[in-house]
N, C-alpha and C positions, 0 to 999 in steps of 0.2 A: 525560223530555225531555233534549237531549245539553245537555251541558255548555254553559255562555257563554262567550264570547270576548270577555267586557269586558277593557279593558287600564289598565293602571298611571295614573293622574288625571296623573302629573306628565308623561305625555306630550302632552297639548292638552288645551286648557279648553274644557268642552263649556256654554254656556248655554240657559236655558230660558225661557221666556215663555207668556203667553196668545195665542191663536189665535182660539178664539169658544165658545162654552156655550150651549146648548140644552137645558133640563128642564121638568120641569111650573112651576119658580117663576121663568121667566122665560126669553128668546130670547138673551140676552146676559151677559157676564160680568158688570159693572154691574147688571145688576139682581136677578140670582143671589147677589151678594155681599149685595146690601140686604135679599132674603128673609132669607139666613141670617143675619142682623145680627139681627135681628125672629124669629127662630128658627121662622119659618115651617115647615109639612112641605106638599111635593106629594104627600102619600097623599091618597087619598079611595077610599071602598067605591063597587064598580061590581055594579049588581044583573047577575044572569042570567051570571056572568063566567067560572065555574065548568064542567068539563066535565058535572054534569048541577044547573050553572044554580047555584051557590052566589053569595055576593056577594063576591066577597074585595075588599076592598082591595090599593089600585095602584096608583103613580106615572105618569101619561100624560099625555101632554100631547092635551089638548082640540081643540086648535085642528084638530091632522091627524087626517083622518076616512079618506083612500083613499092606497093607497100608501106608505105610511106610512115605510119603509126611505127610500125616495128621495127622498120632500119630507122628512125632517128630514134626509139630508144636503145637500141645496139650500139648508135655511133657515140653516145652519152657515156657507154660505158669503158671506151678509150681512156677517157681523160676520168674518170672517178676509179681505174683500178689501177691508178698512178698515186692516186691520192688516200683511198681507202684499201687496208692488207685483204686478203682473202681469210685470215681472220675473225677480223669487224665481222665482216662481209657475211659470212658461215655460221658466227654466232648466234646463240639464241638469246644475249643479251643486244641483238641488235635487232629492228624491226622497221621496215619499209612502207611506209606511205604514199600515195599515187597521187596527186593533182590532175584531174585532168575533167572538161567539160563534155566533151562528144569519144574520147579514147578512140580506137580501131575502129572508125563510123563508117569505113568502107564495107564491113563484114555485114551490117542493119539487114538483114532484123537478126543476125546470129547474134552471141552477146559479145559487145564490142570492148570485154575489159578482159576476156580472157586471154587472148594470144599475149596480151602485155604480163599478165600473171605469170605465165607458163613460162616467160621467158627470162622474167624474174628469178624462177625458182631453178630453173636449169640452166641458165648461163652466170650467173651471179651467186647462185648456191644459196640463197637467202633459207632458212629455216621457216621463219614465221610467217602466214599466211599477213600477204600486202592487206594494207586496206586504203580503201579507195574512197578519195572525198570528190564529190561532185557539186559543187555549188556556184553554180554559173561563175562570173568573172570573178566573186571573193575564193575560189577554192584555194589558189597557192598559200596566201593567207592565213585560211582557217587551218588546212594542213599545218606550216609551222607551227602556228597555237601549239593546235593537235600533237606534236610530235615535244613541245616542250610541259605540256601537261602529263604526258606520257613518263618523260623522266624524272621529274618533280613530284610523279606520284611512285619511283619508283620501281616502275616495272621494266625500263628498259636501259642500258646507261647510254645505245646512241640510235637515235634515230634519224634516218637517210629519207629522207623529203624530194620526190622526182615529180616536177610539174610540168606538164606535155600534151601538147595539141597537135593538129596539123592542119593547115588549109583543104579543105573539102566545097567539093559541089554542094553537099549539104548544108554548110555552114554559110555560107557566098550568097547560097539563093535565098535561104532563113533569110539572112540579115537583107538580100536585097529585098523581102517582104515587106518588110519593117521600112523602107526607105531611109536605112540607117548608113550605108557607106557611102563614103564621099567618092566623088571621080577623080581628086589629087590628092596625096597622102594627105594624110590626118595633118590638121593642126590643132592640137588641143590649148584650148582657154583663148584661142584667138577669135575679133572678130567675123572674119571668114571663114570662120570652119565651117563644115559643111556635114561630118560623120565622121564614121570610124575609117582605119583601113585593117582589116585583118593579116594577120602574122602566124608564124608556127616557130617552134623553136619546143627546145627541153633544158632544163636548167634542173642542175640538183644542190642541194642544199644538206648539211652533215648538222646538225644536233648533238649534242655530249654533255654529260655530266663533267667529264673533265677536258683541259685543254688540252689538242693532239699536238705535238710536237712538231715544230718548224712549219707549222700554217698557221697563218695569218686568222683571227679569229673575235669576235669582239663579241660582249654579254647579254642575252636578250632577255629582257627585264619582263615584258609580261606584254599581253593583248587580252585581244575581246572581238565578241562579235555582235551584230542587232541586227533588224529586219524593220522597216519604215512600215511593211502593210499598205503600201501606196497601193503599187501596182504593179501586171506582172508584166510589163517594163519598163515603164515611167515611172523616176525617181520622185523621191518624197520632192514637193517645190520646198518645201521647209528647212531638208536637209536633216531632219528630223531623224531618221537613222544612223545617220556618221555621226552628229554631234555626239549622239548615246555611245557610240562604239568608242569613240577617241576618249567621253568624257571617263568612262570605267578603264581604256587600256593606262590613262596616267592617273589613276587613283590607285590601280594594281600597280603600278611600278614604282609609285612612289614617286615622282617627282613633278615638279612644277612646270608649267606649260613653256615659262620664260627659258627653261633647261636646253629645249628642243633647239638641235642647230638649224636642223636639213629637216622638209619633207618632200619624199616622194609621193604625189598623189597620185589618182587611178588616171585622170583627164584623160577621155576616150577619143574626143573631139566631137564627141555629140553636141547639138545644140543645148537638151536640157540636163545630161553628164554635169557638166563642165560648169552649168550654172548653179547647181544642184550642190556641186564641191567647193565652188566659192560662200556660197551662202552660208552653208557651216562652217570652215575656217573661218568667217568674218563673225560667226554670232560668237565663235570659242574664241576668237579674240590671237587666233593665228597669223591672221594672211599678212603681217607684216615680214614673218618669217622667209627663208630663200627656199623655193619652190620648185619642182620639175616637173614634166612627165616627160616619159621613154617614149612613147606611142609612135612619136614621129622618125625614133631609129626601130624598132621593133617591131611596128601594130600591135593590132591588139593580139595579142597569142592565148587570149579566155582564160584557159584555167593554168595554163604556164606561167600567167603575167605576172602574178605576184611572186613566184618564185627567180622568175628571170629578174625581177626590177629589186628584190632583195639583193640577192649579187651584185648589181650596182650600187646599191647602197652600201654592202660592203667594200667596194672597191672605191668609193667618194673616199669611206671613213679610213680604210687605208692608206689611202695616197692625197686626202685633204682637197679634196676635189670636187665641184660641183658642175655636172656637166647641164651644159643648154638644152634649153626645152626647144627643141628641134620643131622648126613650125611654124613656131610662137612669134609673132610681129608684135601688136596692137591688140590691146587687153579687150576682148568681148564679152566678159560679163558684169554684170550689175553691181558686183560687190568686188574692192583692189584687193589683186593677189603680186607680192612683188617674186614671178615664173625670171626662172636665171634665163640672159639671153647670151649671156656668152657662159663658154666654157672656165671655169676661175679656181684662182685657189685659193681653199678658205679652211680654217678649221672648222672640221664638222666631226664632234666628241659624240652626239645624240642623234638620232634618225628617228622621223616617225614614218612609217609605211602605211598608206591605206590604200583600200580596195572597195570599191562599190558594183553590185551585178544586177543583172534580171530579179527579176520577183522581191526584191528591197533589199534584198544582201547586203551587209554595208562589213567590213574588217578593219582592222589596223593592230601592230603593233609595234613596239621601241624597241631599239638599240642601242648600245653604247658601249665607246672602248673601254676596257677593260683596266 
């Protein structure tokens, strides 16, 4: 992937906010926060799910039975024209970014990013033509970048970041190719993990040059992106591309590693995921740090993930919160990561976010209140 264009923090202040949240534990940010508070999981086993008919366990939301890509970006947009005017929304200083790995994969071989476009433009009124990042599991990630290099350079004052998947036959049988998903939710960085569980959800995220009025919003200081060149789906063993991604996101933001309260990491529950993300936190001199992943309340939701698991980072740094790594028993990898196991309150001022994908993707970037 070519190099980022993120630029120096001390040139404009980029903030960040809630937009709306859509998963299995709930249609709204409010009530996604209250499942994780109650340490809730959207996994549940779906019989016959399997390409010849296994049961695996899966994050889905119930409620959508047909079409499933376009009614959860419709039901997204409840809760973000509560939060963003029509407006924003209409303006041309506003511009839309798409997250998403497989988009409308039921349509294949039509193109599966259109019906999400079209519906963009005529139910949201959006002016500018969406642009759509697809980069396996780092896309929510490189989008925010995306969306605050955008304003930093001036062209837009707010940029609206929508990262969105869905559970599919296509996606279920890929992964069961791979002998990637586990037969009980994910436990990521435990020793029994076994694989991923997949997820769907849509989570949107609001970008601005200035702060919007009575929402909650905190500063995002800068990221990066890298690629290890390993392989196209075995991570670097060296860890060799997160380390590069993390070491450039805190050289761009200017601060020192000791700064960082909270990270959220990718932890998929892969066997070499998971080892892969310790290895690097321990060579950059992190993992003493208080750690999470979402996986085990969300699965994996690909190219939502990083947008979904931002929102919770917002909502730790809001309410000083660090939720349990849902899963997580007994530490299975080679190098100690101290993964929260209970739900706690902590002050958490700094966040770092990363993301790791297919083909060596590796993101991350920082946060801090304001």
């Amino acid at each position: 992937m070519g190099k980022s264009t993120s630029m120096d923090t001390s040139l404009k202040n980029v903030y960040i906010t809630y937009g709306a949240l859509v998963t299995p534990l709930g249609n709204t940010v409010d009530k996604n926060f209250s499942a994780l508070k109650e340490g809730k999981s959207g996994i549940k086993k779906y019989t016959n799910s399997g390409f010849t008919n296994e049961n695996w366990p899966l994050a889905k939301i119930e409620q959508i039975s047909e079409n499933r890509f376009d009614t959860l970006l419709r039901t997204s947009f409840i809760e973000l024209n509560q939060k963003v005017s029509i407006a924003t929304l209409t303006s041309s200083d506003t511009l839309v970014i798409v997250s998403t790995t497989k988009a409308n994969i039921d349509v294949f071989p039509n193109d599966t990013f259109e019906s999400g476009v079209t519906i963009l433009k005529n139910e949201l009124g959006i002016v500018n033509e969406p642009i759509i990042v697809s980069n396996a599991c780092i896309s929510g990630v490189v989008a925010i970048n995306l969306a605050a290099d955008y304003i930093r350079a001036d062209k837009f004052k707010d940029v609206i970041v929508i990262g969105i998947d869905v559970v599919s036959d296509f996606v279920i049988h890929g992964f069961q190719s791979l002998y990637a998903i586990s037969e009980e939710a994910a436990k990521p960085f435990d020793k029994e993990r076994t694989g991923i569980t997949l997820g769907e959800g849509v989570a949107i995220v609001i970008l601005s040059s200035e702060k919007r009025n009575s929402a909650f919003h905190v500063k995002y200081l800068n990221g990066s992106s890298s690629n290890d060149a390993n392989h196209i789906s075995g991570p670097s063993r060296t860890g060799e591309g997160l380390v590069r991604s993390i070491q450039k996101t805190l050289e761009r933001s200017h601060i020192n590693k000791d700064q960082i309260d909270f990270i959220s990491a990718h932890g998929t529950g892969t066997i070499y995921n998971d080892e892969m993300e310790s290895i690097a936190f321990d060579r950059l001199e992190l993992n003493t740090k208080s750690f999470n992943s979402l996986k085990g309340y969300f699965g994996h939701t690909l190219g939502a993930a990083g947008v979904i698991e931002t929102i919770v980072c917002l909502l730790s740094m809001e309410h000083n919160l660090v939720f349990k790594s849902l899963g997580y028993t007994t530490l299975g990898t080679s190098k100690s990561l101290n993964l929260a196991t209970d739900t706690s309150q902590t002050q958490v001022n700094t966040v770092l976010k990363t993301a790791s994908g297919f083909g060596g993707g590796n993101a991350s970037l920082i946060l801090i209140k304001d």
